[in-house]
C-alpha positions as CSV (number, residue, x, y, z in Angstrom):
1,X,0.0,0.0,0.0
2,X,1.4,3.4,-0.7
3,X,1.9,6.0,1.8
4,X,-0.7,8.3,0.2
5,X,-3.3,5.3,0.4
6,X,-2.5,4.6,3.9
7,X,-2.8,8.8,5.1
8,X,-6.4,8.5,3.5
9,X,-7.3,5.3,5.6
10,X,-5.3,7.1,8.8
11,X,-7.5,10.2,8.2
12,X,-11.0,8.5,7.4
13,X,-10.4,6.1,10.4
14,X,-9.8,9.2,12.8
15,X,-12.7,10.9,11.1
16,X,-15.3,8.0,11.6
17,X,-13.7,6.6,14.8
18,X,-13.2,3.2,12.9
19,X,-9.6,1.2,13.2
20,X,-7.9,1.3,10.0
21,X,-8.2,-2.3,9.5
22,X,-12.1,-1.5,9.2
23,X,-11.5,1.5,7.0
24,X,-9.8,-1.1,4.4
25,X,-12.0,-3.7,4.7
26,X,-15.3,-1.7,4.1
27,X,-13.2,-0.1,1.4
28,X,-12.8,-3.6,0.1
29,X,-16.2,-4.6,0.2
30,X,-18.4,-2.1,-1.1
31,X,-15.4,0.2,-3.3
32,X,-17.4,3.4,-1.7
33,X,-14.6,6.2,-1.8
34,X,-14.9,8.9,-3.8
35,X,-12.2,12.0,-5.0
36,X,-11.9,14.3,-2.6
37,X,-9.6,17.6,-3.4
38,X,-8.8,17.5,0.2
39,X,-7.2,14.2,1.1
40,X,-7.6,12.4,-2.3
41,X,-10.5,9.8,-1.6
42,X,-13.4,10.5,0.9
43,X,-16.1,7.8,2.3
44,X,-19.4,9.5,2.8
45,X,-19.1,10.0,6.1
46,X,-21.6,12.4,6.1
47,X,-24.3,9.2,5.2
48,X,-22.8,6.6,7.6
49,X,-24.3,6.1,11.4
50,X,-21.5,4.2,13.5
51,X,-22.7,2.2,16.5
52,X,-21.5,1.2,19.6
53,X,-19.6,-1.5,20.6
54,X,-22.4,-4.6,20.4
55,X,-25.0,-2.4,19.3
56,X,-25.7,-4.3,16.3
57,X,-26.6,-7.9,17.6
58,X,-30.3,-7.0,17.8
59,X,-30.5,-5.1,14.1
60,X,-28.4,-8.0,12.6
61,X,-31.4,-10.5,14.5
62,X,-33.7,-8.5,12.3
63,X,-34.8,-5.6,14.0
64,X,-35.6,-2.4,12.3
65,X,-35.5,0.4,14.6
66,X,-31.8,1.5,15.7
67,X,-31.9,3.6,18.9
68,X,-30.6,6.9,19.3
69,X,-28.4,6.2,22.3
70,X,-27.3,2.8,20.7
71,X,-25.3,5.0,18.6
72,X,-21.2,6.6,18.8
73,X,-21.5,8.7,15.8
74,X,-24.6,10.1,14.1
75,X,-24.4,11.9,10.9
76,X,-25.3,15.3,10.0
77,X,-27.9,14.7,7.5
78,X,-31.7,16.2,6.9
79,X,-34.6,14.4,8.5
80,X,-35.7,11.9,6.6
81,X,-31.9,11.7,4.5
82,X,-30.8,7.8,3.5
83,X,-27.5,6.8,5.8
84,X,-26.2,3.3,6.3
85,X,-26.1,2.1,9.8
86,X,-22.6,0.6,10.7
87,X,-21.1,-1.3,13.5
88,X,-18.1,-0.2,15.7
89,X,-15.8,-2.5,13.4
90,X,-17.1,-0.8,10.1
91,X,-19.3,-3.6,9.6
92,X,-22.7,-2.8,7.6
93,X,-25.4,-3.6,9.3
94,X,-27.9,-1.9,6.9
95,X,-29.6,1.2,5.0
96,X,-32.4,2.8,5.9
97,X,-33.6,6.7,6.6
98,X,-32.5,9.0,9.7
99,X,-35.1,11.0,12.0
100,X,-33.9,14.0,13.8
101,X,-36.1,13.8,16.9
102,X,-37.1,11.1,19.0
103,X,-36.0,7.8,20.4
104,X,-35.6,6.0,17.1
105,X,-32.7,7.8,15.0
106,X,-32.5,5.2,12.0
107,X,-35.4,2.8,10.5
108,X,-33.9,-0.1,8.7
109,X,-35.2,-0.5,5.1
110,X,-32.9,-2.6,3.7
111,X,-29.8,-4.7,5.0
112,X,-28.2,-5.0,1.1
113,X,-25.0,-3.1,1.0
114,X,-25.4,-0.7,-2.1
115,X,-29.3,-1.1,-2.4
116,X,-30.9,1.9,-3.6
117,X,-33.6,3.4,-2.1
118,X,-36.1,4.8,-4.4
119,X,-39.5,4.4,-6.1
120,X,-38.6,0.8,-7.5
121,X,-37.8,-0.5,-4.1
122,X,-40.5,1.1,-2.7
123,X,-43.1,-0.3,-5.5
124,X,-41.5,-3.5,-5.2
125,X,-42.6,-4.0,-1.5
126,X,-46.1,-2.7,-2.7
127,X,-46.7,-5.0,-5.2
128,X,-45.8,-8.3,-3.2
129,X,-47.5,-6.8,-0.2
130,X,-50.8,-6.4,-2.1
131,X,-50.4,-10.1,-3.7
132,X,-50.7,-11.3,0.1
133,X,-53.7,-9.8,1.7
134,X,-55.0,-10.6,-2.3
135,X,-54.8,-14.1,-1.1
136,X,-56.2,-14.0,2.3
137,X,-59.0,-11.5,1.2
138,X,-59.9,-13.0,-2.3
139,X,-62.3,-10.3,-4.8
140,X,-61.9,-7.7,-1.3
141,X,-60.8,-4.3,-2.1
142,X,-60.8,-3.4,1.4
143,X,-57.2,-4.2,3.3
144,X,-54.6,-3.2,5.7
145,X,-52.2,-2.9,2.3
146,X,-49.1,-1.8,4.5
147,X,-48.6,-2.7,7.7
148,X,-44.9,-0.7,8.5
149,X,-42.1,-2.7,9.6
150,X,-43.9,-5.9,8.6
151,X,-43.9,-4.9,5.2
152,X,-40.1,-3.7,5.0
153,X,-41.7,-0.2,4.6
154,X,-41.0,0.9,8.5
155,X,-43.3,3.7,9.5
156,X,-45.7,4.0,6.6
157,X,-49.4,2.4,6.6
158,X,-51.4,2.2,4.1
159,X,-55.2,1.1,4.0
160,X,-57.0,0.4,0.5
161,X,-61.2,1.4,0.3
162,X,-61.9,-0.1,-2.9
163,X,-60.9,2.9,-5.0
164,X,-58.9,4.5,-2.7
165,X,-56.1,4.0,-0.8
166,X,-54.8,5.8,2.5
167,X,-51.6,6.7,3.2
168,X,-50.0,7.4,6.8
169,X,-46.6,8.4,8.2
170,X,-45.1,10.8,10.7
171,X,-41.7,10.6,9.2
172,X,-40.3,12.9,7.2
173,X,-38.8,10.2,4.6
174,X,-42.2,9.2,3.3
175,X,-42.7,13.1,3.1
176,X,-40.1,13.2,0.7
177,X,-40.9,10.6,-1.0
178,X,-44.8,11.1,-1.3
179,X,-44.9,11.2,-5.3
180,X,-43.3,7.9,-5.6
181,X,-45.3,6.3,-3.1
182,X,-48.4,7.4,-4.7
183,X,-47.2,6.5,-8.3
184,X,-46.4,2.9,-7.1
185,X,-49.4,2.7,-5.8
186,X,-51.8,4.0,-9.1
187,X,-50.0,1.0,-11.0
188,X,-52.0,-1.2,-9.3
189,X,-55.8,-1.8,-11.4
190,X,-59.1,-0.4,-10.2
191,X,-56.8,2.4,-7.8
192,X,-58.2,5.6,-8.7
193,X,-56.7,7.9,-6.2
194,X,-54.5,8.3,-2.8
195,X,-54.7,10.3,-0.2
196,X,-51.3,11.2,1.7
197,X,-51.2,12.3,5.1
198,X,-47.6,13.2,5.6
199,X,-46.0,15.7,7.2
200,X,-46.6,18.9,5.6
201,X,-50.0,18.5,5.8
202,X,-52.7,16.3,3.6
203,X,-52.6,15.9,-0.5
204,X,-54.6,13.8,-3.0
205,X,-53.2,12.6,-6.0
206,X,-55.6,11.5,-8.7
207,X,-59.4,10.9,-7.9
208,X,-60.4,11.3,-4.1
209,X,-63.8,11.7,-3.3
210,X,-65.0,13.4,-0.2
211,X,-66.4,10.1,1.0
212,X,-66.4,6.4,0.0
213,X,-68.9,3.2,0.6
214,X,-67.2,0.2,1.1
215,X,-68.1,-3.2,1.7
216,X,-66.6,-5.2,5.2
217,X,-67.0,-8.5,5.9
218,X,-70.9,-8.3,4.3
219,X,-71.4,-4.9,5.9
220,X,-71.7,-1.7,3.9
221,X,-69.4,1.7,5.6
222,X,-69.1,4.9,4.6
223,X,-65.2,5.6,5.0
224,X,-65.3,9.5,5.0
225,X,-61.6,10.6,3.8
226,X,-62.2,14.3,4.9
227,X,-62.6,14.3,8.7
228,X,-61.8,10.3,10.0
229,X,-59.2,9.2,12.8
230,X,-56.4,7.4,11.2
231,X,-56.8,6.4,8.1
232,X,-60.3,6.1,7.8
233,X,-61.6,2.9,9.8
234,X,-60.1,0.5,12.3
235,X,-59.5,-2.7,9.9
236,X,-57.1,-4.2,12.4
237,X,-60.8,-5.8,14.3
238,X,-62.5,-7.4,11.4
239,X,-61.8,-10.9,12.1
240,X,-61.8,-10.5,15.6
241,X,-66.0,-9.0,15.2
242,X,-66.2,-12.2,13.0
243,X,-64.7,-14.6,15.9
244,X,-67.4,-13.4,18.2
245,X,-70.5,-14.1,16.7
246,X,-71.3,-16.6,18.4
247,X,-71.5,-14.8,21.8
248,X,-73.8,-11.8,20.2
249,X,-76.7,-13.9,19.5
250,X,-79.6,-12.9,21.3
251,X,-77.6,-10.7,23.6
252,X,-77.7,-7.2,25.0
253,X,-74.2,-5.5,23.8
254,X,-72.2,-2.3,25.0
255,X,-70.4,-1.0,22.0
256,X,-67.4,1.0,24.2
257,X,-65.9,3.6,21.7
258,X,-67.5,2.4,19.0
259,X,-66.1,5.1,16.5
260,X,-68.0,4.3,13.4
261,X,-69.6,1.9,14.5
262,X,-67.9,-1.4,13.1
263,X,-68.3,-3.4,16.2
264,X,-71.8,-2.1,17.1
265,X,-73.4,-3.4,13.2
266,X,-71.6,-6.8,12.7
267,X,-72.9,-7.5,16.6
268,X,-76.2,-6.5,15.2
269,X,-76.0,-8.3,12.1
270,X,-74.8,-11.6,14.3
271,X,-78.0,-12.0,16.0
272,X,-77.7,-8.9,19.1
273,X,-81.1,-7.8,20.3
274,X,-80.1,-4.5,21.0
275,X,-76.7,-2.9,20.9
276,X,-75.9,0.7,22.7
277,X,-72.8,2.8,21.0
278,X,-70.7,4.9,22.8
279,X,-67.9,7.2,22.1
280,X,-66.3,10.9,22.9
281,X,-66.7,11.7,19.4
282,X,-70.0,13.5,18.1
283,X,-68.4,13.2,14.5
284,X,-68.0,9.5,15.0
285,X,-71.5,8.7,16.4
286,X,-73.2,10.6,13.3
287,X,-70.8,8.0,11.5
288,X,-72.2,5.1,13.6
289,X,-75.7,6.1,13.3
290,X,-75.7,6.4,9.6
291,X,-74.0,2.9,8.9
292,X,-76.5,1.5,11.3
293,X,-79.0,3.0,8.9
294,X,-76.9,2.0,6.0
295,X,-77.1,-2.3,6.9
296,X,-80.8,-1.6,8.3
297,X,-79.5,-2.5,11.2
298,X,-81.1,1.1,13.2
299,X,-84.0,-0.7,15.2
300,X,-81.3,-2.4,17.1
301,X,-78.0,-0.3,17.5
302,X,-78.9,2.9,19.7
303,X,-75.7,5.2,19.8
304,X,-74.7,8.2,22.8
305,X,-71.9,10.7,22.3
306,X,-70.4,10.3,26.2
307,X,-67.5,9.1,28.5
308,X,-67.5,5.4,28.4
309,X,-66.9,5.0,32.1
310,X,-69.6,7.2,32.9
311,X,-72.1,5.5,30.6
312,X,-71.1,2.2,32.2
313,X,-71.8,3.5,36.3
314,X,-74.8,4.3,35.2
315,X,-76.0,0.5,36.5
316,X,-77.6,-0.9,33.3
317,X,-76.6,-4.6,32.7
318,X,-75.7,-6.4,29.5
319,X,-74.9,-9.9,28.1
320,X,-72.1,-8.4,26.2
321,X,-69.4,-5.6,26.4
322,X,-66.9,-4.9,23.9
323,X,-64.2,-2.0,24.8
324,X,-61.6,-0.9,22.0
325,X,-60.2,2.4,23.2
326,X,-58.0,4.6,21.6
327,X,-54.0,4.1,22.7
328,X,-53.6,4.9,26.4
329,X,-50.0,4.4,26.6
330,X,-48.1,6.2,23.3
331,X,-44.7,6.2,25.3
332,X,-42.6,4.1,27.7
333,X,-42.9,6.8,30.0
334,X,-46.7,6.9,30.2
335,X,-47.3,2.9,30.9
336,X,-48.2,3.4,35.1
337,X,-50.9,5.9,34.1
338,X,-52.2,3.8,31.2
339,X,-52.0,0.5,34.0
340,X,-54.2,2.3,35.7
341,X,-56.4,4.0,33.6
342,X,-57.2,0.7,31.3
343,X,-57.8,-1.6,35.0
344,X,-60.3,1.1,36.1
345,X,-62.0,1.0,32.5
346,X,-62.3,-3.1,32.5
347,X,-63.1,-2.9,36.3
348,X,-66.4,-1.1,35.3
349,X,-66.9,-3.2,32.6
350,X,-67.0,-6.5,34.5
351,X,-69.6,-4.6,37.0
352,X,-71.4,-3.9,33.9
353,X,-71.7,-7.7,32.8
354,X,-74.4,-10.0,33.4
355,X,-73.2,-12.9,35.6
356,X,-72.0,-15.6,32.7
357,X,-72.0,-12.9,30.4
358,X,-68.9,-11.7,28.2
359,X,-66.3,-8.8,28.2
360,X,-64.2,-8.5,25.0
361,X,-61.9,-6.0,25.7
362,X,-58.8,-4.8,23.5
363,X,-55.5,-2.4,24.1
364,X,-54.0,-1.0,20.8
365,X,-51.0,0.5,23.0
366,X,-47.9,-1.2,21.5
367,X,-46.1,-0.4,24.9
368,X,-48.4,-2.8,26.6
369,X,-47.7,-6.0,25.7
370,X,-50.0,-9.3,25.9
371,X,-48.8,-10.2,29.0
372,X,-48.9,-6.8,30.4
373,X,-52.4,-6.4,29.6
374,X,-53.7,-9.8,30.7
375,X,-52.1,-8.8,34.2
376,X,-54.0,-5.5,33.9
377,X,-57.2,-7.1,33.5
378,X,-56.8,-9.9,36.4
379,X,-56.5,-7.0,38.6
380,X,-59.4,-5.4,37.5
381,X,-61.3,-8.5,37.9
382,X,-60.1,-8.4,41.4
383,X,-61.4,-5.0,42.3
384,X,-64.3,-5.8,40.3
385,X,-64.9,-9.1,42.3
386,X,-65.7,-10.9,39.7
387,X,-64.3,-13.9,38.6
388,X,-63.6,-15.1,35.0
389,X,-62.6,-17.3,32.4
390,X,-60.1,-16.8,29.6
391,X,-62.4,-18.1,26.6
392,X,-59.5,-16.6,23.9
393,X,-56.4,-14.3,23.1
394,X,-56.5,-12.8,19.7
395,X,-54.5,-10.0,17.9
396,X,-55.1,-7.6,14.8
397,X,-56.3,-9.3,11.2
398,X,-54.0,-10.8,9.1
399,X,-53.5,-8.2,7.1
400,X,-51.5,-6.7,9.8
401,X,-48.8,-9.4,10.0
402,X,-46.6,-9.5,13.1
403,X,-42.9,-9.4,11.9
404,X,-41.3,-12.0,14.7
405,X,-38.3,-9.7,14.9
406,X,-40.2,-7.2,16.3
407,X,-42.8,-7.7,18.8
408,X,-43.7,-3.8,18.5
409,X,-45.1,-4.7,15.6
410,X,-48.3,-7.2,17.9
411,X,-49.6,-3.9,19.2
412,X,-53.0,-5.4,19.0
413,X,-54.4,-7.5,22.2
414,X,-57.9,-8.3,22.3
415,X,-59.0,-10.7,25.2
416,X,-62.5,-12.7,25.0
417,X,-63.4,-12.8,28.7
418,X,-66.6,-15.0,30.5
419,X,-67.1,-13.2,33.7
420,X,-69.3,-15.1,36.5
């Protein structure tokens, strides 16, 4: 090696805090220096996240999100900019985009060396994840499309309403990147339009109506794409509303923020004699009232705009209660209060049941776990006084795939309860 050669490695290994042994064997293996007019040849440092030492043993297990204080060296890049995420030795570990604030500075997209990351990749993972809920959905239009790190797409969702599909992202890569999501998207036959919600604000790109009917599991809904929560409805329940049918029939239900009132019509549909509807939202009980109306399904499902606790102290009795409340927990930090707050919601619920009758209660907060929330509602059975079976555990649909890597990705619990 000639001296010149062996200044650059001395220089780029100060510069990156590698040894100069790892300097020339990336250099090796991926050929990534460039000309610099300052010391001859350059490695884009400014691109390269270094960990710590043994930082990389989870990532290389197949985890997606890289930590910001698993990290030695971050680079100096835009939100959102592609960097390649590095071990202490200079080993890659893989490429993927960098976010400025919060807990998670890099999200893995790919672990090829040299991969780029652009609208072919990106239409790539569309395509093969539409071919999969195609198969568990046949002649369905309506789908969890991208479910985030599951699909190799970390931080994006996407749900399809027959014409229409949703898109969903706090990061500012997919911001970036909007056009080619949507143009990967209106490959795809029968798409007519898609709406991206993106930091920066909301955009349609090609034909969005105001509102959409779809068709769910034999129900008609009206997916308005103006004014809904998320992306429109809350697929990630279908099968589990499916599941239960046998429970409904005949039965007096409590639909606990029922939103648009999924839950409260398939109950009805399943044989319920009379369902109440309840959530905080006046927007989202007009929404539950009119779908009701939609299935003919009105002389049954009553809806009230209220507090879901409050409702439930009022004394009435039921065969049935279903609670699917919003996220409680949406950071480590807030997992007591949300303890707390989700074993005095299920306490009232159980006082609420019938003796033999049901509770199917859920928790979408990814921060409590399955076990977490099954120790949650024993102790509200406890203060309740009530004593009860486990009849089932379930999760979200399978459309929203858990990646085993990643158990952040089984944010979904839904326990079917018998309380005596």
């Amino acid at each position: 090696m000639g001296s010149r050669e062996t200044e650059v490695y001395r220089t780029l290994a100060s510069r990156c805090n590698f040894s100069v042994d790892a300097i020339r064997l990336r250099h090796a293996k991926s050929k990534c220096f460039y000309p610099s007019a300052e010391i001859g040849y350059t490695l884009p440092l400014m691109n390269t996240a270094i960990l710590k030492e043994k930082e990389d043993r989870r990532l290389l297990r197949g985890h997606l999100w890289a930590y910001r204080n698993e990290f030695a060296k971050l680079p100096r890049v835009e939100d959102g900019a592609v960097v390649d995420v590095v071990s202490d030795r200079g080993r890659f570990v893989g490429r993927g985009y960098y976010q400025a604030s919060g807990g998670i500075a890099v999200r893995i997209l790919t672990r090829r060396e040299g991969e780029p990351i652009d609208g072919d990749l990106i239409g790539r993972r569309l395509s093969k994840a539409k071919d999969y809920r195609e198969r568990l959905y046949p002649g369905e239009s309506v789908y969890r499309w991208i479910h985030g790190e599951s699909d190799r797409l970390p931080g994006l969702v996407i749900d399809r309403y027959g014409p229409v599909a949703v898109v969903q992202s706090s990061c500012a890569f997919y911001a970036a990147h909007g056009d080619a999501v949507a143009s990967a998207l209106l490959t795809h036959e029968a798409l007519e339009g898609v709406q991206l919600n993106l930091p920066g604000g909301q955009r349609n790109v090609g034909e969005v109506p105001a509102s959409v009917e779809v068709d769910l599991s034999g129900l008609r809904f009206n997916v308005d794409l103006s004014h809904s929560q998320k992306t429109g409805l809350f697929l990630d329940q279908r099968e589990n509303a499916q599941a239960v049918r046998p429970l409904v029939t005949g039965a007096r239900v409590f639909d606990g923020h029922c939103y648009a009132g999924q839950w409260s019509c398939h109950v009805a549909a399943a044989g319920a004699v009379s369902v109440l509807g309840v959530d905080s939202s006046e927007f989202a009980i007009g929404q539950a009232r009119a779908n009701a109306e939609r299935n003919g399904l009105s002389d049954r499902c009553g809806f009230e705009c209220g507090d879901v606790q409050t409702v439930l102290q009022r004394g009435d009795r039921y065969d049935v209660v279903l609670l699917d409340p919003p996220a409680l927990a949406k950071s480590r930090g807030q997992m007591k209060k949300a303890a707390g707050l989700y074993q005095a919601l299920n306490r009232d619920a159980m006082l609420a049941v019938e003796p033999g009758g049901y509770l199917i209660t859920s928790s979408c907060s990814h921060f409590v776990d399955g076990p977490a929330f099954l120790e949650i509602v024993k102790r509200a059975a406890r203060a309740a006084q009530r004593d009860a079976w486990l009849v089932e555990e379930r999760g979200a649909a399978r459309d929203h795939p858990i990646l085993m890597a990643m158990p952040e990705t089984a944010y979904l619990n839904c326990l079917v309860l018998r309380v005596f």
